[in-house]
Structure formats: C-alpha cells, structure tokens
N, C-alpha and C positions, 0 to 999 in steps of 0.2 A: 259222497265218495268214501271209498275206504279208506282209513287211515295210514299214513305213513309208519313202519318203525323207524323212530329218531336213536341219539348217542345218548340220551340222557343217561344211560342204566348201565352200567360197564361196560364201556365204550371199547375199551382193550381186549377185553376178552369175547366179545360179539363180534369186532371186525377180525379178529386173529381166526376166530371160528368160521365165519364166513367164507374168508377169502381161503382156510383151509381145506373146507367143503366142497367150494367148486374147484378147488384145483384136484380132489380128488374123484370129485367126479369125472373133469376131464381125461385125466387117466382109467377111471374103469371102465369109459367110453370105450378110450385106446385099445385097452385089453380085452374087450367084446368083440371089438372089429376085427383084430389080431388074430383071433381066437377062430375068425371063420364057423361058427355054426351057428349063428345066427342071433340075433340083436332086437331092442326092444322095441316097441311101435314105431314110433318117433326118430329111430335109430336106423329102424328099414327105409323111411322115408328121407332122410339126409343124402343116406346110401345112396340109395334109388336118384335122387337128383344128381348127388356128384356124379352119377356114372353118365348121366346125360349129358350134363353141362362142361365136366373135366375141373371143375371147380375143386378145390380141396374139400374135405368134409367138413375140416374145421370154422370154410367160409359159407358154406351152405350152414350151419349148424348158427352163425351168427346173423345171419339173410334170414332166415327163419326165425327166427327168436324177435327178430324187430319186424317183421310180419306178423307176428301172433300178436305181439304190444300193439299194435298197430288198431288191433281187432279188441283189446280194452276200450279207447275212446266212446265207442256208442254204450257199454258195461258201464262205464263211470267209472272205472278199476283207476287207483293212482298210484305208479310204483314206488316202488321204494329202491334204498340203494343196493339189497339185494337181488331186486330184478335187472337192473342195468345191468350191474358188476357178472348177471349171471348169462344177459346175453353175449357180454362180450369173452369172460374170462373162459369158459368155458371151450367155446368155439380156440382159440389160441392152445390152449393146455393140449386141446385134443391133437391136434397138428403137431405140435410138438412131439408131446408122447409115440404118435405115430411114426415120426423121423426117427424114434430111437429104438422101435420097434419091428425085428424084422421079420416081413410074411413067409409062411410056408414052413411053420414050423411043424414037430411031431404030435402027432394026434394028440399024445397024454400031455404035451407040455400046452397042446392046446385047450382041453379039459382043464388044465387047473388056470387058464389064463380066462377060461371063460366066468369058473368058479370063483376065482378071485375080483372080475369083472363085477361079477353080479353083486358080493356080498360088499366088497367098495361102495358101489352106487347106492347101497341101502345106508350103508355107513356116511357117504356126500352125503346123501339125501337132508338125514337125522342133522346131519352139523348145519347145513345152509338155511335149513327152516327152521331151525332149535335157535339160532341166533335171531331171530324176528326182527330182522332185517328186509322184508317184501319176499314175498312167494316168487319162484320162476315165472316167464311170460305163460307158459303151457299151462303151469298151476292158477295163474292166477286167470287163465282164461275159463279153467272150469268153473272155479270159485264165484268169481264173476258174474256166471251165466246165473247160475244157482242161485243166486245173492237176487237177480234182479228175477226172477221164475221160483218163487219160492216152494214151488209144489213139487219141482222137476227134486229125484231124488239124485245126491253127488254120486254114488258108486255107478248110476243109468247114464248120466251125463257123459263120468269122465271115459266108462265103457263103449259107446260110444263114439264118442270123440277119437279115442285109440283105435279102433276099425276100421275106421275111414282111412286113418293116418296109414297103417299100415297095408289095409289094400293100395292103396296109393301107391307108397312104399315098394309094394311088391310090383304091379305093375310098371312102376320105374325099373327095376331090376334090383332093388334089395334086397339081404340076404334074408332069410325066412329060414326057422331050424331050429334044433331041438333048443338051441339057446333063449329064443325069442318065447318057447313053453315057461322052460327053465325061469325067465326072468319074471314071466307073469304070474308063478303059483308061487314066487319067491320075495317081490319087491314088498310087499305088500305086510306080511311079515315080520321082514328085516326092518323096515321102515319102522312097523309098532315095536321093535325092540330097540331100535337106535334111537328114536324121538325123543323121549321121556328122558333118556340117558346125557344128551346134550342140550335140551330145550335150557334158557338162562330165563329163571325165573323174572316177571315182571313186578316192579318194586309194587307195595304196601299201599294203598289206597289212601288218601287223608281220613276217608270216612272209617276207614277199616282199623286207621289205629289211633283213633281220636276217643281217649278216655270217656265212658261210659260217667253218666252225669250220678253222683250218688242220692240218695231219694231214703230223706230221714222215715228211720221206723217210727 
C-alpha cells in the first residue's frame, strides 16, 4: 500500500497549509459556480447531481469524494489525513461560500469571479499537495490505478477518467462553458507554478547525511 504522510516533519506549518488549501479550494469552487459559465469535469458532475437530487452541492461534493475512497480498497490506495480532511472540508466551505455568494450577477463581475476561480483552485491545488498530507480521493484514484497498471500512462488515465465525469455531468444538467475550456487549458499550468512554490521539503535521509567513510591515501 501506499504510504501514508505523517506529522513527523513540521507539523505546523503542513497542517496550517493544508487545511488552508482546501478552504481555498472550497471557495474557488464557489466562485466557478457563481460565475455561471461553466466549471470543471468533476464540478459539472456534482452540478449535474444536485440538480437532480436537490441536494446541496456541498453534500453531493462530499457523497462523492467517499465514493471514489470507496473505489481505492481494490487499488490498495491508503489515505492519508489529507484525503479525509479533503472529502469532508471542502464539500462544507463550498456551501458556505455559496450562502455568501449571491447568483445573477453582471457578466464582467462574472468574468473575473470565474478568473479568480480558476487561478485559486490551481493555488488550493499547490498548497493541499505541497503539504504531503495524502492526495484527494479523485487524485489518489488516478494515481492508484497507474500504480497498480504500470503501462497505463497518468496524463491517458486521468484524461479519461475526466470525460466520463463530465459527460455524466452534462447529461445530469451541469453546466458546461467557456469556463469548463478555461479551466482545462489552465489548471495544469497553474498547478506546475504553484507546486514547487508550496511543496515542504521532505527531511534528509539517514543515508543521505551520514558522513562519507575517509579512506587513507
């Protein structure tokens, strides 16, 4: 199984990063949705359910998230506390956010609510993974798959995996639009600039810093 990340390695500043991550994620959700032009794979497909079931999206969003965990046990995937923290924290924030957000606003302030959306979520993204605290249920289902199909390549997998999601999605009645482009030619990206930027280094190996034996001339 894959390994857990533990607290051993600064502990404070990996859970403060974390749980800052997906609360911003929860809000660039918000701001997608807000934003009416449409939202990403996985984003259409929440949609798409709440509009069927009258569910919140923030509880379709956490119903899903322990459906996909669900779908690690035959993987051998073992989360970690940023995959729990990220089914449940996320799903809340996003309900939230949406209570304080009100729909039908003006085109332009909808443009920058989408623009803002997007580059958030690449910025969440960076923080909740760079803490190495367990991957999302979603990530850690591609990862996963890959891990046990070693031939299957990740970018085919998690491509994919995203079509489905979002045909789904749409056939449910989510929203599909320039935003949903927007977010695919962009996360990707933003994700490679925010990563490296928040990733907390993993400590120093014993082997790595155990003095070199000296060897008379």
């Amino acid at each position: 199984m894959a390994a857990i990340g533990n607290l051993r390695n600064r502990p404070v500043r990996r859970l403060t990063q974390l749980y800052a991550g997906l609360l911003l994620y929860g809000v660039s959700m918000a701001l997608m949705i807000r934003s009416g032009l449409g939202l990403n794979p996985w984003d259409v497909f929440h949609e798409g359910v709440s509009e069927r079931t009258g569910l919140s999206f923030g509880t379709v969003t956490i119903a899903t998230g322990v459906a996909v965990l669900l779908l690690w046990i035959p993987l051998r995937q073992r989360p970690g506390l940023g995959t729990v923290s990220n089914v449940v924290v996320i799903g809340l924030v996003v309900d939230a956010a949406l209570a304080l957000l009100p729909p039908g606003l003006p085109l332009g302030v909808r443009i920058a609510l989408l623009v803002a959306g997007i580059v958030g979520n690449g910025a969440a993204t960076g923080l909740y993974l760079g803490a190495r605290l367990g991957p999302g249920p979603r990530d850690g289902l591609m990862t996963g798959y890959v891990a046990r199909r070693p031939g299957r390549s990740i970018r085919l997998v998690r491509t994919v995996i995203e079509i489905v999601v979002l045909v789904l999605g749409v056939l449910l009645g989510g929203t599909l639009g320039l935003g949903t482009v927007a977010y695919a030619l962009a996360i990707g990206p933003l994700t490679h600039f925010f990563l490296p930027l928040f990733t907390v280094p993993a400590p120093a190996t014993r082997a790595a810093v155990r003095p070199r034996p000296v060897v008379a001339g």
